[in-house]
BALOBA-1460 file (C-alpha; in Angstrom, 3 decimals):
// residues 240
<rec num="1" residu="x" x="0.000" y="0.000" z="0.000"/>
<rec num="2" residu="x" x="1.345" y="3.396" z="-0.526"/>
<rec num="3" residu="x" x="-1.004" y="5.558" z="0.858"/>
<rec num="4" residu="x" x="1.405" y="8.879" z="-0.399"/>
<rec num="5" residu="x" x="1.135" y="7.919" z="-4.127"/>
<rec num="6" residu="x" x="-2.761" y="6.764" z="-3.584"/>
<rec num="7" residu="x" x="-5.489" y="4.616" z="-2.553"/>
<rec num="8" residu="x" x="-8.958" y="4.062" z="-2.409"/>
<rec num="9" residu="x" x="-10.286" y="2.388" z="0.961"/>
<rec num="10" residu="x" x="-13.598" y="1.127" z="1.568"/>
<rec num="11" residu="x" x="-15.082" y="1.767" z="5.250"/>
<rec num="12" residu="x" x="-18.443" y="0.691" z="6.858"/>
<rec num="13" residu="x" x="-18.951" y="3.839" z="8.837"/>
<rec num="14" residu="x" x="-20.404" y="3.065" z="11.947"/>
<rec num="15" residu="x" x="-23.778" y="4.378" z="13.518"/>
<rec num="16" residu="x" x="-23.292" y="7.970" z="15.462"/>
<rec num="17" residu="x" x="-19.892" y="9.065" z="13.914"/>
<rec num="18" residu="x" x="-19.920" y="11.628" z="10.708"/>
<rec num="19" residu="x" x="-18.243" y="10.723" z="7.487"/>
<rec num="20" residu="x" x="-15.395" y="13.159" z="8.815"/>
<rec num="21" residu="x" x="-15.091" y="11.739" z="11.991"/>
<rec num="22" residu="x" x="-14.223" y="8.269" z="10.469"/>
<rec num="23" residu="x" x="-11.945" y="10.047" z="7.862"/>
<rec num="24" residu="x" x="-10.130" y="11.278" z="10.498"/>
<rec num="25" residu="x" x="-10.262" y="7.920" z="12.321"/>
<rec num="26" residu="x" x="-8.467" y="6.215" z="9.440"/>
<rec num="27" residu="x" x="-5.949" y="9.160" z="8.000"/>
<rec num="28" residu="x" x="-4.822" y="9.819" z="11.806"/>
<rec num="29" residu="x" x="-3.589" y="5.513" z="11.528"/>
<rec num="30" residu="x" x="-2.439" y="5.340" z="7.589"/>
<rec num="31" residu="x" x="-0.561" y="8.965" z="8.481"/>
<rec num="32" residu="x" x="1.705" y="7.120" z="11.485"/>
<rec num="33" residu="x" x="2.030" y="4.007" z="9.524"/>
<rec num="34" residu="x" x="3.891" y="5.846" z="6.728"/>
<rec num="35" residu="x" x="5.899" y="7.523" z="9.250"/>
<rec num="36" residu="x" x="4.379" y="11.069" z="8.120"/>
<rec num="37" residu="x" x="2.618" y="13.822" z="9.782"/>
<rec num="38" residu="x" x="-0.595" y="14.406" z="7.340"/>
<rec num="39" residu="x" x="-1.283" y="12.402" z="4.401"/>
<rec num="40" residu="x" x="-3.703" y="13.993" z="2.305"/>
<rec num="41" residu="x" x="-6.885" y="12.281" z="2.467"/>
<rec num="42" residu="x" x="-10.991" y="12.661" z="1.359"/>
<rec num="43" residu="x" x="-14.230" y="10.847" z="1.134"/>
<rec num="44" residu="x" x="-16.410" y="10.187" z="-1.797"/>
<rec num="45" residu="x" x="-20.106" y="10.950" z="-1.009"/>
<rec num="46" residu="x" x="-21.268" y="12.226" z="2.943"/>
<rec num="47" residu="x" x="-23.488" y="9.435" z="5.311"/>
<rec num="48" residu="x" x="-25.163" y="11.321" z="7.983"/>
<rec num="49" residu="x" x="-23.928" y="10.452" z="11.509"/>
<rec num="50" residu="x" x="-27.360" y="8.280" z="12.108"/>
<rec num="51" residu="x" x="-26.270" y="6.173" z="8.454"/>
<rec num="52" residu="x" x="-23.736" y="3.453" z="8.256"/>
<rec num="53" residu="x" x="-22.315" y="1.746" z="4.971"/>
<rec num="54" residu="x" x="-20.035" y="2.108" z="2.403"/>
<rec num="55" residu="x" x="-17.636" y="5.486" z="2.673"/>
<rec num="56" residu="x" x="-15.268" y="5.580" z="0.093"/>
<rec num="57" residu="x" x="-11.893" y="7.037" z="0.943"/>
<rec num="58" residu="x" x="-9.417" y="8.409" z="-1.087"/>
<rec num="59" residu="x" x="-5.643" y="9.231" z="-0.200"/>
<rec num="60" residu="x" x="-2.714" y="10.966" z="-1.934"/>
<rec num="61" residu="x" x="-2.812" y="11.762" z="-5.051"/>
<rec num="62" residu="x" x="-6.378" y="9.413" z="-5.901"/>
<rec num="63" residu="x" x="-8.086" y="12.217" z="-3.709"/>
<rec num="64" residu="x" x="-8.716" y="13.886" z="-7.413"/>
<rec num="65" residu="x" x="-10.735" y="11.048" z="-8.493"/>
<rec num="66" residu="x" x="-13.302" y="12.239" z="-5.943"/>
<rec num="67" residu="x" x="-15.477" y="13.988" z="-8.394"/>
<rec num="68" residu="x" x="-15.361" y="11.001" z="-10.743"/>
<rec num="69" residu="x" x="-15.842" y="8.748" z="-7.538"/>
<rec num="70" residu="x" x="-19.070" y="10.644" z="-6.512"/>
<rec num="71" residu="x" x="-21.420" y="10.199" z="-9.490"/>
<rec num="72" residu="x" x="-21.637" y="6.421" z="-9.000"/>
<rec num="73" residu="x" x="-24.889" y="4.633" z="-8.370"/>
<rec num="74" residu="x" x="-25.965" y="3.707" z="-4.925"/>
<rec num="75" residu="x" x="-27.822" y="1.676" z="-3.064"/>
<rec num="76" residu="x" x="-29.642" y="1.884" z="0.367"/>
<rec num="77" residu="x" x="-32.182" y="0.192" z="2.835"/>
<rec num="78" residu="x" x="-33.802" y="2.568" z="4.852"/>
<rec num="79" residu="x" x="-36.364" y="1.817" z="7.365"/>
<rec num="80" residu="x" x="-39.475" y="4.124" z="7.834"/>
<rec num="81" residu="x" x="-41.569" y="5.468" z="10.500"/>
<rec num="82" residu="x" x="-45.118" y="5.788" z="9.195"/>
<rec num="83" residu="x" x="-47.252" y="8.687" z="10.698"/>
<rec num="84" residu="x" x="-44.879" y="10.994" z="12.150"/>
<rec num="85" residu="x" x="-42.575" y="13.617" z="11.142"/>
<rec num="86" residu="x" x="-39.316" y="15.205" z="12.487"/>
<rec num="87" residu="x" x="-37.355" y="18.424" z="11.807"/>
<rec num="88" residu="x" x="-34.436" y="17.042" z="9.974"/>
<rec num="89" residu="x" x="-36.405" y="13.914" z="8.537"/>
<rec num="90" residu="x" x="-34.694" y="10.709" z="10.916"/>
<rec num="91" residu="x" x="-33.896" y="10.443" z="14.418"/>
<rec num="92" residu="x" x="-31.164" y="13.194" z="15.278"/>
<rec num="93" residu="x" x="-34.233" y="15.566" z="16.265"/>
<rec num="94" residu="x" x="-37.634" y="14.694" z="18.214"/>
<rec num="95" residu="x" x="-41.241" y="13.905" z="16.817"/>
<rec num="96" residu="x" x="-42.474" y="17.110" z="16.172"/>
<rec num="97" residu="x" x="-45.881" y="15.852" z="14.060"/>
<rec num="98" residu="x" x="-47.980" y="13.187" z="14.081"/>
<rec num="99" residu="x" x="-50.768" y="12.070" z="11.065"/>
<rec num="100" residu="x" x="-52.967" y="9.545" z="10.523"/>
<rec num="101" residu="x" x="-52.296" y="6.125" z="9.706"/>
<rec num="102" residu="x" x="-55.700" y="3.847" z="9.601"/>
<rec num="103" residu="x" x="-56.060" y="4.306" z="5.772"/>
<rec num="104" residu="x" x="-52.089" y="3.125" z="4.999"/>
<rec num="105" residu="x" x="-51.816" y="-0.644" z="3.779"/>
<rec num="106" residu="x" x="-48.730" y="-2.781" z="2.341"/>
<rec num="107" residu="x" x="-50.580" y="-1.737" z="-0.643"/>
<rec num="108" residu="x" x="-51.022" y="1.902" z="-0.974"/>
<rec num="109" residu="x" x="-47.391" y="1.562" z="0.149"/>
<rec num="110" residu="x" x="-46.355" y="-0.026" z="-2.797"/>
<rec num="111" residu="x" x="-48.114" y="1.905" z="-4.768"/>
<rec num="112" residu="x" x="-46.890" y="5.419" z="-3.402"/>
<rec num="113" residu="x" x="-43.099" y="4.039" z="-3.836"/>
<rec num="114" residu="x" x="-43.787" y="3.557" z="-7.442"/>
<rec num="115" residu="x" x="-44.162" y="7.231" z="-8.195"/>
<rec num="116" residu="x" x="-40.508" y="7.784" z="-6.955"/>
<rec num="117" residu="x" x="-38.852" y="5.788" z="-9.590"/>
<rec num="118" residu="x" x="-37.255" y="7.656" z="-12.213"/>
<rec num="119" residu="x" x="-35.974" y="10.851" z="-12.355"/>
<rec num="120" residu="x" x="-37.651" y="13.103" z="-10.279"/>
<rec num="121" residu="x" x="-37.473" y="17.063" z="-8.392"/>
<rec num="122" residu="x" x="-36.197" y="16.655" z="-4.456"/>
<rec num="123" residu="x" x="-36.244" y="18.934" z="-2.109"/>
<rec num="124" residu="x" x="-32.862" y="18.779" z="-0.072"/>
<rec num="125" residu="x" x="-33.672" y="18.536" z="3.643"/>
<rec num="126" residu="x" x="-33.622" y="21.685" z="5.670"/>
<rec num="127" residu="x" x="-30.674" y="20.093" z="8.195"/>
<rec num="128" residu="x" x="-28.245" y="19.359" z="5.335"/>
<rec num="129" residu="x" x="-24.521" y="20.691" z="3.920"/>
<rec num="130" residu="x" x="-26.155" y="22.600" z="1.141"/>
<rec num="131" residu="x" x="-25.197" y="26.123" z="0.739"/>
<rec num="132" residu="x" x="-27.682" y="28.697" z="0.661"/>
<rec num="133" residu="x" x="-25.753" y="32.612" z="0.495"/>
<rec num="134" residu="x" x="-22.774" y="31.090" z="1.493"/>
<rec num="135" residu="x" x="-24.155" y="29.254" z="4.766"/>
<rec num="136" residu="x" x="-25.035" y="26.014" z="5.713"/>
<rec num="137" residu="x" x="-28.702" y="24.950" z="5.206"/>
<rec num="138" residu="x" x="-28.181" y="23.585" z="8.854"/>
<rec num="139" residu="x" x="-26.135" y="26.177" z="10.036"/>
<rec num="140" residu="x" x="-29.427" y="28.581" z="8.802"/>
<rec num="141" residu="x" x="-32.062" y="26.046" z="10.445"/>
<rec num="142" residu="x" x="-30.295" y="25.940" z="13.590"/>
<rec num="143" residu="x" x="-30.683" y="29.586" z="13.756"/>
<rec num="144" residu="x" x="-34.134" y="29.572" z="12.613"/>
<rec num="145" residu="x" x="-37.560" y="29.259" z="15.230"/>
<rec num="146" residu="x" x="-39.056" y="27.239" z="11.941"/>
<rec num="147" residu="x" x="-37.087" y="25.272" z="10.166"/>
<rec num="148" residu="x" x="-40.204" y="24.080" z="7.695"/>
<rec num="149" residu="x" x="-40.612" y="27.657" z="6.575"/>
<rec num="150" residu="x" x="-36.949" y="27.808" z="5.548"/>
<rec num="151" residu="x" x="-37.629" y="24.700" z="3.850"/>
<rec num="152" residu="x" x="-40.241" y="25.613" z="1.889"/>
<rec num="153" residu="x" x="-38.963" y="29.382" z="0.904"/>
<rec num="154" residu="x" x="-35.498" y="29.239" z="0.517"/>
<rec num="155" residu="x" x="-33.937" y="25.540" z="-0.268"/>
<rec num="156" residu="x" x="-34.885" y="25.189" z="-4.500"/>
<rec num="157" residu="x" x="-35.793" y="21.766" z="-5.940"/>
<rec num="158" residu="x" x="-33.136" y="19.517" z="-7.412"/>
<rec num="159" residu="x" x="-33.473" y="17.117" z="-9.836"/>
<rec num="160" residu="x" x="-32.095" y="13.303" z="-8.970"/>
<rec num="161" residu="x" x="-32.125" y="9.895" z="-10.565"/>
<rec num="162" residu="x" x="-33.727" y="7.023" z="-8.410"/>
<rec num="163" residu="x" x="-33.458" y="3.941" z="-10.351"/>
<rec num="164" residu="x" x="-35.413" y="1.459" z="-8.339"/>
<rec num="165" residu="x" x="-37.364" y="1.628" z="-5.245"/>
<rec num="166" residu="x" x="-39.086" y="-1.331" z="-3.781"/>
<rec num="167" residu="x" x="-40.779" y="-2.179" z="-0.446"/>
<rec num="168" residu="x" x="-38.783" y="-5.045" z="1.618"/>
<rec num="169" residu="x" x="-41.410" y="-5.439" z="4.751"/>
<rec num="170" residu="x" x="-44.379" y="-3.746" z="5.949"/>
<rec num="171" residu="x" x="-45.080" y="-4.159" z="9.238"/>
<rec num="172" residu="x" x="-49.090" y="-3.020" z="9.516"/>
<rec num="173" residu="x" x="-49.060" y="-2.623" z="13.220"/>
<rec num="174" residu="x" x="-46.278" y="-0.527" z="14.031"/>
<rec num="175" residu="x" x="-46.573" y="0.896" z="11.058"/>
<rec num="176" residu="x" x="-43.132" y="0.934" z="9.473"/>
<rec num="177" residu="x" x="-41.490" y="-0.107" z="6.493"/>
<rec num="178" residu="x" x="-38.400" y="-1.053" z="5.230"/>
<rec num="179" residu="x" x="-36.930" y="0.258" z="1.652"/>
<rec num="180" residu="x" x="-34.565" y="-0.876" z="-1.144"/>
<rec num="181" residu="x" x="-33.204" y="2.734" z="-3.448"/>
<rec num="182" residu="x" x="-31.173" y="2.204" z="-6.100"/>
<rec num="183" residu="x" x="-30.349" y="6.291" z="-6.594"/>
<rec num="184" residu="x" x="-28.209" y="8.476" z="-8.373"/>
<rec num="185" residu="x" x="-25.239" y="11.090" z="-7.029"/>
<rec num="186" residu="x" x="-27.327" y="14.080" z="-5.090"/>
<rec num="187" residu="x" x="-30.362" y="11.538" z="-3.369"/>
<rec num="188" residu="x" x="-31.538" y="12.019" z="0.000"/>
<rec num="189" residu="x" x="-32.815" y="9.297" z="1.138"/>
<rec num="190" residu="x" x="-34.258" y="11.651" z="4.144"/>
<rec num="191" residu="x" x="-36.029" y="13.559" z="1.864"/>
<rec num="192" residu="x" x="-37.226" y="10.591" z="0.331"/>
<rec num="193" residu="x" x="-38.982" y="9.411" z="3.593"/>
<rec num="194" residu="x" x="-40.690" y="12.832" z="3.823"/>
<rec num="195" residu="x" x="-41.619" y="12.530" z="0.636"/>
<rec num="196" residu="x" x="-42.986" y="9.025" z="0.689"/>
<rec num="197" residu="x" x="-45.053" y="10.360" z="4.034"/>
<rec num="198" residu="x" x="-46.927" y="13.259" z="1.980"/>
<rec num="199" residu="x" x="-47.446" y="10.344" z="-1.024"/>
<rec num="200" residu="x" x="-49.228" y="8.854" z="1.377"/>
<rec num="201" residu="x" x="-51.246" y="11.735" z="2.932"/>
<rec num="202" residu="x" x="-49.384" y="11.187" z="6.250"/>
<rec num="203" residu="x" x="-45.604" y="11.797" z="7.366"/>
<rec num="204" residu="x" x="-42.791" y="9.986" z="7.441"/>
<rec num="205" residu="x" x="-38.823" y="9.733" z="8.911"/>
<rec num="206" residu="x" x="-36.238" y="7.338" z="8.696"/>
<rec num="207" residu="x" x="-35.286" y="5.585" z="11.926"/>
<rec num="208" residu="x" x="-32.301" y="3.680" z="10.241"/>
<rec num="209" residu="x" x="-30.348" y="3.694" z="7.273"/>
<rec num="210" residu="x" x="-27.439" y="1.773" z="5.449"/>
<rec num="211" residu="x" x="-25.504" y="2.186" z="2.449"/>
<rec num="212" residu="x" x="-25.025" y="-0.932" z="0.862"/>
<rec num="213" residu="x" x="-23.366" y="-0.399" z="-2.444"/>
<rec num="214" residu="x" x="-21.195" y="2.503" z="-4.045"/>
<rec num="215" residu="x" x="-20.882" y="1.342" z="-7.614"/>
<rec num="216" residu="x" x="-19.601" y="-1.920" z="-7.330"/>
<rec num="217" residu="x" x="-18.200" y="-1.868" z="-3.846"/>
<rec num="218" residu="x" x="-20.474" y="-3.415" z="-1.138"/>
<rec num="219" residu="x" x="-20.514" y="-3.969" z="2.489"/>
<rec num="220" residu="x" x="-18.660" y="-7.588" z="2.125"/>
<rec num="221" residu="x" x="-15.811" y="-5.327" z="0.659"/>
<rec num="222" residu="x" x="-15.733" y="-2.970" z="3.022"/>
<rec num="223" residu="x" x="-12.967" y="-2.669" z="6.277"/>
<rec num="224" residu="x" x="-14.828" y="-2.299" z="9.661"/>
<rec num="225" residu="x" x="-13.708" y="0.139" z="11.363"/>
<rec num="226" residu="x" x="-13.458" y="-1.522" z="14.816"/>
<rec num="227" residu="x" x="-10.793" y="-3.884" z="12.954"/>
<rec num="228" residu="x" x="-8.755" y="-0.972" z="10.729"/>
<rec num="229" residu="x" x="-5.983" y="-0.982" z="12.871"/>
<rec num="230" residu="x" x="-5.185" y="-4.829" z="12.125"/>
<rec num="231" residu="x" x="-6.047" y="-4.722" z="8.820"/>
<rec num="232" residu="x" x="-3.413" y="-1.869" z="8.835"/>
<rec num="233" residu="x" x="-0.998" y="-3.881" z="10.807"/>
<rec num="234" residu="x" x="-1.553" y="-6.799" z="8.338"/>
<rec num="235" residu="x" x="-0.422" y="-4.833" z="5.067"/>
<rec num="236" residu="x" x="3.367" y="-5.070" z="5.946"/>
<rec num="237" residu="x" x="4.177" y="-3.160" z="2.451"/>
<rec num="238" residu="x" x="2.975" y="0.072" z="3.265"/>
<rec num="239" residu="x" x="5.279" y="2.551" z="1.811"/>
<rec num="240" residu="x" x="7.185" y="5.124" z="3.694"/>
């Protein structure tokens, strides 16, 4: 491995800790084992801290295939919460509505996911990294006594490529659901929760979601990150 010259590592970023928080994790490790102080290093595509999966990292001088890296297909299961809704669209914030559920079925379901396939206009969620006047949309809802109106006013439609969605389980008495989204580069699979709530004349949030493929990289090809410092060890090659 020579970490200097380049390479592209595959994490599963655990639950809680942000994309840059595991970057750091692993260029703080590769930087001592190459007896160096910083090596340049950069991820392909943001999880939120509630997300595991696939991060892609990039070191040295493959850090400029980044861009190229970014635009590949992914792939997610996300599990919903029916009937509810919450400022930044999963867990990290509280309930703060609740909708009716009676008239949802594994059916109308099924039927609301189809009109996400395709490409299609999102909304980016209020508590994301997109700029807005040179700000954080988070950074501005944080800030804000209502984040919905900033929503709504201020944060444009984008458009974004979902290739497949289907419906995995449907539990009818909790009412939740679990997801399969094959998606283009730019998806929020938050947004795609709220969005799947107001298909359905109710609300929606994600109380879990994984990353399970970045092009054609998968979780079985992944390094966990409990167990990066022996793979590390274990690559005796790494160049200094």
């Amino acid at each position: 491995m020579d970490f200097k010259e380049g390479e592209i590592l595959h994490i599963n970023k655990p639950y809680g800790m942000t994309s840059f928080g595991a970057l750091a994790f692993v260029r703080t490790r590769i930087s001592k084992a190459a007896g160096v102080k910083r090596i340049k290093t950069g991820h392909a595509g943001t999880l939120d801290p509630l997300a595991t999966g696939v991060l892609t990292l990039c070191t040295g001088k493959k850090t400029k295939l980044i861009p190229t890296l970014q635009y590949h297909d992914k792939e997610y299961t996300a599990t919903l919460q029916l009937g509810a809704t919450t400022p930044s669209y999963d867990m990290e914030h509280p309930v703060d509505a609740t909708y009716p559920t009676e008239h949802i079925t594994e059916e109308a379901v099924k039927k609301a996911l189809e009109q996400f396939k395709g490409d299609i206009m999102q909304v980016p969620p209020t508590y994301s990294a997109v700029h807005i006047d040179g700000k954080r949309a988070y950074e501005i809802a944080r800030e804000a006594d209502d984040c919905h109106t900033i929503e709504d006013s201020t944060l444009p439609p984008k458009p974004v490529h979902i290739a497949d969605i289907e419906l995995l389980w449907y539990n009818d008495e909790k009412k939740q659901c679990q997801i399969r989204v094959e998606c283009g580069k730019g998806t929020y699979i938050r947004s795609l929760a709220r969005d799947i709530g107001k298909a359905l004349n109710s609300g929606a949030y994600l109380t879990q979601l994984c990353r399970t493929r970045v092009g054609d990289v998968t979780l079985d090809n992944c390094i966990e990150l409990d167990n990066f410092q022996e793979w590390l060890n274990s690559h005796n090659s790494i160049s200094l």
